[in-house]
C-alpha positions as CSV (number, residue, x, y, z in Angstrom):
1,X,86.7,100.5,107.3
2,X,88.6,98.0,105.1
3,X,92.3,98.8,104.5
4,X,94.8,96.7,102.5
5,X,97.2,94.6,104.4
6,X,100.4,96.6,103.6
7,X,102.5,93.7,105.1
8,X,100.8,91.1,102.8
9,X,103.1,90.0,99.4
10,X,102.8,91.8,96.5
11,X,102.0,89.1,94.1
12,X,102.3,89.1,89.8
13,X,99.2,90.8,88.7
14,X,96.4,93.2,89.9
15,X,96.7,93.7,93.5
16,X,93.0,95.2,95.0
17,X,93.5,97.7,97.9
18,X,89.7,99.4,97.5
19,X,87.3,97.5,95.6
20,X,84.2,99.7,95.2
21,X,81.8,97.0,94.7
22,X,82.8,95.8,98.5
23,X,83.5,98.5,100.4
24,X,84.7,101.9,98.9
25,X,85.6,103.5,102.3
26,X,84.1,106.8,101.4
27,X,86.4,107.2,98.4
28,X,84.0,105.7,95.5
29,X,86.9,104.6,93.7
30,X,88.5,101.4,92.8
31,X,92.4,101.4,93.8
32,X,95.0,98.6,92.9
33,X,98.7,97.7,92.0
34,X,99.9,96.3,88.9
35,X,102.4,94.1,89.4
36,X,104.3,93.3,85.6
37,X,107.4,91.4,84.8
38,X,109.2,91.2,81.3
39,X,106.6,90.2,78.4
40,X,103.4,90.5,80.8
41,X,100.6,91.9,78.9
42,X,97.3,93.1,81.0
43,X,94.0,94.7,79.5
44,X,91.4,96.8,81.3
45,X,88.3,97.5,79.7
46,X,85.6,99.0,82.2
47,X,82.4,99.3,80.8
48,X,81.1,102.0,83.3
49,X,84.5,103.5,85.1
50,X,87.1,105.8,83.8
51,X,90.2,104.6,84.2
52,X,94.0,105.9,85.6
53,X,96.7,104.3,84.8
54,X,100.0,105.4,86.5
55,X,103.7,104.1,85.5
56,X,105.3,104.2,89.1
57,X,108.2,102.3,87.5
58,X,109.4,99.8,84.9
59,X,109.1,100.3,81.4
60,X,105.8,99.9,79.7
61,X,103.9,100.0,76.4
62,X,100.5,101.2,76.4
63,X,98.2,100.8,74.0
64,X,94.5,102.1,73.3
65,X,92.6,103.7,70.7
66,X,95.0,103.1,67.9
67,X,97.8,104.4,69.9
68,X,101.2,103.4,71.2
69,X,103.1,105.1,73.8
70,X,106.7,103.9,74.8
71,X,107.2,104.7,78.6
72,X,110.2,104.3,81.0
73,X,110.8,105.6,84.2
74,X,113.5,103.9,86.5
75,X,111.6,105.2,89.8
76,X,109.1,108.0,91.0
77,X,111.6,110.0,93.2
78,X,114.0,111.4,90.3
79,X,112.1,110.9,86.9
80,X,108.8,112.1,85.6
81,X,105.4,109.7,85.4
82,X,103.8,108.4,82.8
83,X,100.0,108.4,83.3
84,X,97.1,107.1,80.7
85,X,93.0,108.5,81.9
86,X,90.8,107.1,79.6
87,X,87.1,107.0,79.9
88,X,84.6,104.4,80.1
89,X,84.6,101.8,77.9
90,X,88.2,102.5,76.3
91,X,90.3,99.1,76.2
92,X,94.0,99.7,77.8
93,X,96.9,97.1,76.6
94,X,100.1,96.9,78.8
95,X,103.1,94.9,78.2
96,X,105.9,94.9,80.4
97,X,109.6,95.0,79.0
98,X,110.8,95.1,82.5
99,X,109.7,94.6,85.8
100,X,107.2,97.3,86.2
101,X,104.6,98.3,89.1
102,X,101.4,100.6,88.2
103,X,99.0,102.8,90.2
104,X,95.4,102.3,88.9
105,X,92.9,104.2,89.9
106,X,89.1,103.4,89.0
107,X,85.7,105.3,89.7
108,X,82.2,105.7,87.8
109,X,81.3,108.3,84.9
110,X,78.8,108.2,82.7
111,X,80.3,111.1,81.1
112,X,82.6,109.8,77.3
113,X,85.7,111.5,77.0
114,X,88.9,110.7,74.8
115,X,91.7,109.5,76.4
116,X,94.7,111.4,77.6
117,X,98.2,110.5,78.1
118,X,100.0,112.7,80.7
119,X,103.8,112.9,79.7
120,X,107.0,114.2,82.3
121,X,106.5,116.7,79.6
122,X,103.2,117.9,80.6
123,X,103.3,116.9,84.6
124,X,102.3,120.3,86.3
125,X,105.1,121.0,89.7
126,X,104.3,123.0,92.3
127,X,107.0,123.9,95.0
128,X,105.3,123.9,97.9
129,X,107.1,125.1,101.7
130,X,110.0,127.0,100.0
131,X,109.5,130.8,101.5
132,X,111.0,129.8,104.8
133,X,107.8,128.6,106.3
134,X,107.6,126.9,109.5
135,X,111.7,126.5,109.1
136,X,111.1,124.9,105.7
137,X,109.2,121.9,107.8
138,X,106.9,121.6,104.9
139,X,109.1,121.6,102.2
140,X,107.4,119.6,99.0
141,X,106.7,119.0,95.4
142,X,103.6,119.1,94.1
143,X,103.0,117.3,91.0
144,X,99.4,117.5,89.5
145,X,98.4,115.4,86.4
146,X,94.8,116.2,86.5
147,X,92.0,117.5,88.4
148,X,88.8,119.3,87.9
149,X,91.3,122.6,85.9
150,X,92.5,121.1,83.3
151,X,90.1,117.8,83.2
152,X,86.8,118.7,84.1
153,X,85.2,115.9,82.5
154,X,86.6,113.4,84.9
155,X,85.5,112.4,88.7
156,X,89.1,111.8,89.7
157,X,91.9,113.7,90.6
158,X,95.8,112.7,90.4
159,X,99.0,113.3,91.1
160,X,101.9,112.6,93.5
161,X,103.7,114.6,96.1
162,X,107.2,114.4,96.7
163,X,108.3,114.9,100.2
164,X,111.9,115.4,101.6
165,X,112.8,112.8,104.6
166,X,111.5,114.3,107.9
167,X,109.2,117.0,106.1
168,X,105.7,117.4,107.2
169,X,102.9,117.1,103.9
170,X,99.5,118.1,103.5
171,X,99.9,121.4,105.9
172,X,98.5,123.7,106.3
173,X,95.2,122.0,106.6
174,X,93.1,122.8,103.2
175,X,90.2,120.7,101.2
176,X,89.8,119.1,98.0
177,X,86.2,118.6,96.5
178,X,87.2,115.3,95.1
179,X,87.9,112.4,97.1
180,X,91.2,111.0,97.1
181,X,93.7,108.3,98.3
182,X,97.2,108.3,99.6
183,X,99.6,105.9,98.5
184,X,103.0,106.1,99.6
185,X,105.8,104.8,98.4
186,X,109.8,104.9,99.7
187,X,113.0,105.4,98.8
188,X,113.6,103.3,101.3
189,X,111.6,100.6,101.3
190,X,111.4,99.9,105.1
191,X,111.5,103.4,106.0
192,X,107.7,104.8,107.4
193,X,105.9,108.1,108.3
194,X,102.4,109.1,110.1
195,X,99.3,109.6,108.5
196,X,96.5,111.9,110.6
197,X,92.9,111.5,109.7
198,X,90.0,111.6,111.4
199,X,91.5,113.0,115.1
200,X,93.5,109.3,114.5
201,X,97.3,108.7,113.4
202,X,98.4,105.6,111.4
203,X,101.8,104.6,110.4
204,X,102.2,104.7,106.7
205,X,105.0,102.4,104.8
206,X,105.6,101.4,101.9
207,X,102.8,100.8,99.3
């Protein structure tokens, strides 16, 4: 297995942590950062993936299809994403008015779909952990932009999960029929958790 060095720089651009076409680790996906500053502009135009484009923060215009969205969010810890899945083929323009970091998430679909901007208007929360269980260890938000229920024409799920300092995630143990990727990201930027997989623990940080 192939896994991006999370101690490497972060440089101005398209950073690659999966690249399919190498080695897709068992996820079949394509998974990167975007790394804008003030007046970048970056297209994607896949011409057999569907595409995910997630505003972690910054402040961005996108642009596809005849269409202009406005989106700002300061960070992903108090304030609501922003996130653009668009099918094959569909070209993506994104200019930065700030300094602005991006999820993207990549995978094959033959199937055409129109594109769909996800909205902190629209982001689905679950509160997970709340009832008192296992003395609130688990406590979490769940925040779901889409998945097989409410985009079934897609091979991809996403969202993000917002856990408190100290709180256990992902428990109790359950399955998801699509494959998926954690990518954390911190408050604190040197602060760091443990990931299980596999009967093996990793340290997570930041990105």
């Amino acid at each position: 297995m192939t896994y991006f060095n999370k101690n490497a720089e972060l440089k101005q651009g398209y950073n690659p942590y999966i690249d399919m076409s190498a080695d897709d680790i068992g996820t079949q996906m394509d998974v990167g950062l975007l790394v804008m500053e003030p007046g970048d502009t970056f297209t994607f135009e896949e011409a057999e993936k569907e595409i995910a484009v997630l505003l972690f923060a910054g402040t961005v215009t996108y642009q596809w299809a005849g269409k202009t969205v406005e989106a700002e969010r300061p960070d992903c810890f108090h304030h609501e994403a922003y996130c653009l899945l668009a099918g094959r083929g569909e070209k993506i323009v994104l200019t930065a008015k700030a300094h602005s970091e991006l999820y993207i998430q990549k995978t094959l679909n033959e199937k055409p779909f129109e594109a769909v901007m996800y909205t902190p208007d629209t982001v689905q929360t679950q509160h997970a952990g709340c009832n008192g269980e296992l003395l609130g260890c688990m406590e979490r938000e769940i925040k779901t932009f889409f998945d097989h229920d409410n985009a079934p024409f897609s091979n991809m799920v996403l969202g993000e999960v917002l856990n408190h300092p100290g709180k256990w995630s992902s428990y109790p143990p359950h399955h998801h029929p699509q494959p998926e990727v954690y990518f954390y990201r911190f408050d604190y930027p040197h602060g760091f958790g443990a990931g299980f997989a596999n009967g093996e623990i990793y340290q997570t940080g930041h990105n």
